[in-house]
C-alpha positions as CSV (number, residue, x, y, z in Angstrom):
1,X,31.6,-0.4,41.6
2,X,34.0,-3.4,42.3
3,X,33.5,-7.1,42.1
4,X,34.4,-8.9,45.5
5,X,34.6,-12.3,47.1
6,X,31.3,-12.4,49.1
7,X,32.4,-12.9,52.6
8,X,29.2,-14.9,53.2
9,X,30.4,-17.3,51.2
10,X,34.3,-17.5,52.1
11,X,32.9,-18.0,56.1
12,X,30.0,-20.5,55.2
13,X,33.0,-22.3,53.1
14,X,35.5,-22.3,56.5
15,X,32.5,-22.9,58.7
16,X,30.6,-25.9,57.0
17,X,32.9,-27.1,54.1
18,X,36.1,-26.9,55.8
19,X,37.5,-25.3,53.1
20,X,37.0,-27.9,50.5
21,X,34.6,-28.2,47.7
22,X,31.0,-28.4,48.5
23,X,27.6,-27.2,49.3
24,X,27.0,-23.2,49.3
25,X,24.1,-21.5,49.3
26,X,25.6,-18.1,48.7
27,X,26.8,-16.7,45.6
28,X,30.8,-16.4,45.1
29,X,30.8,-12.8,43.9
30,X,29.3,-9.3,44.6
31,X,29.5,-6.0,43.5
32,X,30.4,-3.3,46.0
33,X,30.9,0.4,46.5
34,X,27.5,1.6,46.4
35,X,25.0,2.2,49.5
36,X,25.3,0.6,52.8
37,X,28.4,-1.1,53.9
38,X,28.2,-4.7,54.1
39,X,29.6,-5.1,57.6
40,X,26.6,-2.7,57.9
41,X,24.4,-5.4,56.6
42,X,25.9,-8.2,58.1
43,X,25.9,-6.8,61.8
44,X,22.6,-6.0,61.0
45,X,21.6,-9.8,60.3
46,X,23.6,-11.0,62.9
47,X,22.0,-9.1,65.9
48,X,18.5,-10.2,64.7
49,X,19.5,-13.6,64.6
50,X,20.4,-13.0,68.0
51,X,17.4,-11.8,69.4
52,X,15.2,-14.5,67.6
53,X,17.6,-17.2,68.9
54,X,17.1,-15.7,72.5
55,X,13.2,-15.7,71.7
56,X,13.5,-19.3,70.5
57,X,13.7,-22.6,73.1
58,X,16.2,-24.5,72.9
59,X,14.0,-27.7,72.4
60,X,12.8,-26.1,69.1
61,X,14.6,-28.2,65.9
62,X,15.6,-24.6,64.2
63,X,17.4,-23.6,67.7
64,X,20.5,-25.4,66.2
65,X,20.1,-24.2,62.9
66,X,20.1,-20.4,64.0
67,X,23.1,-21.0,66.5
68,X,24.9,-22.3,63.1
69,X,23.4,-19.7,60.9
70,X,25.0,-16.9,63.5
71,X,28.3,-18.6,63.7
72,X,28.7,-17.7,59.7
73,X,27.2,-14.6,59.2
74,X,29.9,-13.6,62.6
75,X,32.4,-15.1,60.3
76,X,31.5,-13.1,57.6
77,X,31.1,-10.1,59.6
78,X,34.8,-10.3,60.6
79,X,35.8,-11.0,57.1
80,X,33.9,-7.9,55.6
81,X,35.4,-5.9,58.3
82,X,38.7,-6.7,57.2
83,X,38.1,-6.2,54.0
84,X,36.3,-2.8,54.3
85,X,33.6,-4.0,52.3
């Protein structure tokens, strides 16, 4: 098992913080190399997202917030991807 950059955190940084200090609701650090990959995981989240975003109206105050939430975890995504985490 290996200690990693979380790639939630690098694309919620880039996304939201511009890459400057701030706000994040993710922790810096994981371990890896044991069960599912995260890309695995983070597909996962990203199409369920999706389908409530699609199931949501967008007059609803969370539509923006889910629309956000997608564009990191998509971020991420790429990033662990990359990374082959």
């Amino acid at each position: 098992m290996a200690t990693s950059i979380n790639p939630l955190w690098t694309a919620y940084n880039l996304v939201n913080n511009e890459g400057g200090e701030g706000y994040n609701p993710h922790q810096k650090t994981i371990t890896t190399g044991r069960g599912e990959p995260l890309w695995s995981v983070l597909d996962d989240k990203k199409y369920r997202l999706e389908n409530l975003l699609n199931a949501t109206s967008d007059a609803e105050p969370r539509y923006e917030e889910i629309k956000a939430e997608i564009k990191v975890v998509a971020a991420a995504l790429e990033i662990a991807k990359k990374a082959a985490l």
